[in-house]
C-alpha positions in Angstrom: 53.3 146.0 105.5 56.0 148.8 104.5 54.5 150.8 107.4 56.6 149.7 110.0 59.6 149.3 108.4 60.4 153.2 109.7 61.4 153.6 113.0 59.7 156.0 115.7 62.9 158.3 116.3 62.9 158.7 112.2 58.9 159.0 111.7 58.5 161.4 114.8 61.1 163.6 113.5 59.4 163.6 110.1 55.8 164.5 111.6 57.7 166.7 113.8 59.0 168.7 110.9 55.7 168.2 109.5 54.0 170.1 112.1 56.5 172.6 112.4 55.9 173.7 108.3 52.3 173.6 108.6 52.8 176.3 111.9 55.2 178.4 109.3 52.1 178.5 106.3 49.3 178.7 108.9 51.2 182.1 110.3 52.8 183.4 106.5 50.1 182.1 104.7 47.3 184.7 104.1 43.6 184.1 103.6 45.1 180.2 103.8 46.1 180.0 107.4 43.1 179.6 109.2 42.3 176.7 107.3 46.4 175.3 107.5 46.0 175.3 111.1 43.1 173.3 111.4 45.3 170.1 110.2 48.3 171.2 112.4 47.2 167.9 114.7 47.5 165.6 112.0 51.1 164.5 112.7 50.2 163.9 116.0 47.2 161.5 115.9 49.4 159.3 113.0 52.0 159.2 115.0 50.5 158.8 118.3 48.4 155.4 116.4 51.5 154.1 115.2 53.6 154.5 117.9 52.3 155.3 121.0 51.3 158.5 123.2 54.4 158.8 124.3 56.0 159.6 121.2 52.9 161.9 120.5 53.3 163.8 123.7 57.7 164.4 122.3 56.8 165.5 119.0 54.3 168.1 120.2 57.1 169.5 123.0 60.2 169.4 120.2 57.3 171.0 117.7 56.8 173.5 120.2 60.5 174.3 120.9 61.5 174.4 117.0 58.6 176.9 116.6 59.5 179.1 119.1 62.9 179.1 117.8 61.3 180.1 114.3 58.4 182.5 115.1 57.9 183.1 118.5 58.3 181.6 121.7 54.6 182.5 123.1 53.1 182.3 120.0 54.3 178.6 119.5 52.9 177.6 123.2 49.4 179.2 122.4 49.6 177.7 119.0 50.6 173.7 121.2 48.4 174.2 124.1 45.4 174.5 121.9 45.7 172.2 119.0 47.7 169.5 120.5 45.5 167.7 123.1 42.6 167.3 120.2 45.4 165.0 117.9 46.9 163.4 121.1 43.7 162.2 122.5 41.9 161.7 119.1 45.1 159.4 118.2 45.1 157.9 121.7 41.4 156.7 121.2 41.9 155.3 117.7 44.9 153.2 119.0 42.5 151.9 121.9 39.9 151.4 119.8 36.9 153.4 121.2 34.0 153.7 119.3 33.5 156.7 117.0 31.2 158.3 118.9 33.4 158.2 121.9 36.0 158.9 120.0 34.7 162.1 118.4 33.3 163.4 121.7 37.0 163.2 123.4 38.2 165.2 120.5 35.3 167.9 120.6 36.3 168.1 124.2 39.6 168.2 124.1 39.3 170.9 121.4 36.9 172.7 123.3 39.6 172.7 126.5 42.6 174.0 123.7 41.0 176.8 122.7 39.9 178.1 125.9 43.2 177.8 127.8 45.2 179.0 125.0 42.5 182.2 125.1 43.3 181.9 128.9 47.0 182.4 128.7 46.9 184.7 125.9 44.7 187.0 128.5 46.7 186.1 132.0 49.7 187.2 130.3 48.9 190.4 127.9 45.5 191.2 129.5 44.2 190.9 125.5 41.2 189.2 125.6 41.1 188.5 121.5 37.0 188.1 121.4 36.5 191.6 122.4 39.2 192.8 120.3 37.4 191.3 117.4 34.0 192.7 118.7 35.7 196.1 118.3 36.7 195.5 115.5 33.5 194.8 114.1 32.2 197.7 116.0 34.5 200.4 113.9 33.5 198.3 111.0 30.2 199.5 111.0 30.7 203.2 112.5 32.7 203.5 109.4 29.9 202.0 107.2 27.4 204.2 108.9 29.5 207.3 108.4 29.6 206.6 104.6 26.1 206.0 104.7 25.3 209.5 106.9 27.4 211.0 104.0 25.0 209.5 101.0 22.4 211.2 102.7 20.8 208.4 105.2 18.4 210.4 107.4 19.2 210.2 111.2 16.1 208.6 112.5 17.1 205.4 110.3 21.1 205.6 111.3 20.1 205.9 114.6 17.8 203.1 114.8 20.9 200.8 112.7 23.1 201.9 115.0 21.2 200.9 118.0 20.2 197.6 116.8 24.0 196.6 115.5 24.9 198.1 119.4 22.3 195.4 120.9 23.3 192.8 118.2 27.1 193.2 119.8 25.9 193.3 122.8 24.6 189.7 122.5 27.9 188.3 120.8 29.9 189.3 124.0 27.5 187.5 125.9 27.9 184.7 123.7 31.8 184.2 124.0 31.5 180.8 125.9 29.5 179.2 122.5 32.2 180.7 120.5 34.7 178.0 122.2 32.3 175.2 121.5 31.9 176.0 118.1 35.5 176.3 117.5 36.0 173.3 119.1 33.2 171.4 116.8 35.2 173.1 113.8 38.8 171.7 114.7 37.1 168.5 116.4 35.5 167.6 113.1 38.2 168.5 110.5 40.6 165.7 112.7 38.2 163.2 113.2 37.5 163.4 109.4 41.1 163.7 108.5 42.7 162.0 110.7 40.6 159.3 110.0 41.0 159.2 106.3 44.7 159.4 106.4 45.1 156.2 109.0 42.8 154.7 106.5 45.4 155.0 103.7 48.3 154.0 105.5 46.0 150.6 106.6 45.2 151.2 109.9 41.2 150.2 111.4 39.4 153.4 112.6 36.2 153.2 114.4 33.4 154.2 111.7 31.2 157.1 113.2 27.5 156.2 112.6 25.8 157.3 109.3 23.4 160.2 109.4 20.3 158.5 110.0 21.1 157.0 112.6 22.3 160.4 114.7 20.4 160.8 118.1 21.2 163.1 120.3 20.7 162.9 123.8 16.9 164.2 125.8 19.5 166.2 128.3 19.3 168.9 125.2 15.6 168.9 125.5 15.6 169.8 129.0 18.8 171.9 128.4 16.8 174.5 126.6 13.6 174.3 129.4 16.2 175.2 132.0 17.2 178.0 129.6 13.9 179.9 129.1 13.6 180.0 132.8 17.0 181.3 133.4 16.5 183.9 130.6 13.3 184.8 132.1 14.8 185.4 136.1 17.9 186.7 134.4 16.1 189.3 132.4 13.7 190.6 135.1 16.0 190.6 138.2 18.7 191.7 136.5 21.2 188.8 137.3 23.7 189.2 134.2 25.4 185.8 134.9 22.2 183.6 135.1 21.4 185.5 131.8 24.6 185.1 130.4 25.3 181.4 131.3 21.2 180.9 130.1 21.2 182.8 126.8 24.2 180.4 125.8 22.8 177.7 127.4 19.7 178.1 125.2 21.9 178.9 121.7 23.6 175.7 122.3 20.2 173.6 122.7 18.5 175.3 119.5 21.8 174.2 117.6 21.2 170.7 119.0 17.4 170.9 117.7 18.2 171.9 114.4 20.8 169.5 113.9 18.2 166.4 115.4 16.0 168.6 113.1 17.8 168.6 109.7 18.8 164.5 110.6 15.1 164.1 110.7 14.6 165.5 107.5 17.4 163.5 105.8 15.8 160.4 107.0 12.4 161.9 105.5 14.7 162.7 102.6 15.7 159.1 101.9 12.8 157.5 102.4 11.3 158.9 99.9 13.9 159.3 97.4 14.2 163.0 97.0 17.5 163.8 94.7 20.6 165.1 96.6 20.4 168.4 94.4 16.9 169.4 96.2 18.1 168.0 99.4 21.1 170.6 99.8 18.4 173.0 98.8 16.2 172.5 101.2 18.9 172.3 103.7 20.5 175.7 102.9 16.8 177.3 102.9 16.0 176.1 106.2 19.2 177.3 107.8 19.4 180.8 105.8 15.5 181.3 107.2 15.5 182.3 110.8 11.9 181.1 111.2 12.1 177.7 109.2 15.3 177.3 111.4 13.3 178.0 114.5 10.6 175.4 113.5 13.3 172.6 112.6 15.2 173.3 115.7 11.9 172.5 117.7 10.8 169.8 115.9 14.3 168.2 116.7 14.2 169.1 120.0 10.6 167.4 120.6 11.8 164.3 118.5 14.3 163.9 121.6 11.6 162.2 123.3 9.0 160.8 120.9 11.3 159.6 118.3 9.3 160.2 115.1 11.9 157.8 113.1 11.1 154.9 115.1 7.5 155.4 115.2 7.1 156.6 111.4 9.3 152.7 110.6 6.9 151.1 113.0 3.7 152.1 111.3 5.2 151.5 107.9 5.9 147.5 109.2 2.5 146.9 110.1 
């Protein structure tokens, strides 16, 4: 195999440099950045797999060094502490072989962790807390739009009630900053396990397969997750206890997410039994999650089929 003819001081200081041009287009890059930065741990999980964590752990600190030479010292730490521990720890369990569940979890957690304590810093340090700046932004966004709108002649009563409902709609997103990091985290999570994955495949390494759809179960503890939730809304709403509310309304958002995704597996295995084209699959599925109420109605069919399993039963009657 040609892949270990290169030794790890040469191949770290290629995925070193590597990482260090994908942190240059990420930040000079527009439009394209975002999306650049989401494989900034690539270099890392290869190189961790091929040679070890230890070599992984060097090649994020001399990324992080030549970066800060380059753009900015803090900017380069925010830039390591959140994106390197997913391709550490995502390389670290492919080299030990975990399964691709585990696997995948460790990355979404790791991910999860990044984000929020490169958010953390960014806050202890310039008091910026970059959610709410981005809340306010969105909030002269629409005072601009409803100005233009006041000039074409909108009558008050209907600005008014706009405004109030884009006010409460705002409202709710602050409260919803800790689901922000968890979707993040599912973003850059995913796009490494997928990646990363693919690319070890090339260069002929084994990678732990992640189950195929139909076989996706997720776990009753979402189930009872979102019971928990309606209560805590409930006391959180009438006695005025903003952090039971808080910690309950995202609480809830997360279970309903886990719903419709149990949900939207359900109907894929539905999907496939009976042969329904892809074409009218991706359909339905955009249909269902552009509809809030078809949403609402897959997200709690998931969440029952938690317990009662409706794939098992639905094969079990179909054997007899």
């Amino acid at each position: 195999m040609n892949q270990h003819r290169m030794t790890p001081l040469t191949e770290s200081g290629l995925l070193t440099a590597l990482s260090v041009v994908l942190a240059l287009m990420a930040v000079y890059l527009p439009f394209i950045g975002f999306l650049l930065v989401l494989f900034w741990p690539l270099p890392l999980i290869v190189l961790v797999v091929r040679h070890g964590l230890r070599w992984g752990l060097m090649a994020a600190a001399a990324a992080g060094v030549l970066m800060g030479m380059l753009l900015e010292p803090f900017l380069s730490l925010r830039l390591v502490i959140a994106y390197a521990p997913a391709g550490l720890l995502l390389g670290w369990a492919f080299a030990k072989g975990l399964s691709g569940v585990k696997a995948f979890l460790l990355t979404i957690a790791a991910a999860i962790a990044g984000q929020a304590a490169s958010v953390g810093l960014l806050l202890l340090v310039t008091d910026v807390n970059p959610l709410t700046m981005q809340v306010e932004l969105l909030q002269s966004s629409f005072d601009t739009s409803l100005q233009l709108y006041e000039g074409m002649g909108m009558s008050e009563d209907t600005l008014s009630k706009t405004r109030a409902e884009i006010e409460q709609g705002l409202q709710m997103l602050t409260y919803l900053f800790p689901l922000v990091f968890i979707i993040i985290g599912l973003l850059y999570g995913g796009v490494a396990y997928v990646t990363g994955g693919k690319i070890l495949k090339r260069l002929g390494h084994n990678v732990p397969q992640f189950p195929p759809v139909h076989e996706w179960r997720l776990p009753q503890a979402f189930l009872y997750l979102f019971g928990f939730a309606l209560v805590g809304l409930y006391w959180g709403g009438t006695r005025q206890i903003m952090w039971l509310y808080q910690i309950s309304l995202n609480a809830n958002a997360l279970a309903i997410m886990a719903g419709l995704l149990q949900g939207l597996v359900l109907m894929h295995c539905l999907f496939r039994h009976f042969r329904v084209s892809l074409f009218l699959r991706i359909v339905f599925y955009v249909f269902i999650v552009m509809n809030p109420f078809l949403a609402q109605v897959v997200a709690m069919t998931g969440l029952i089929d938690m317990i009662f399993d409706y794939r098992q039963r639905f094969s079990a009657r179909n054997q007899k």
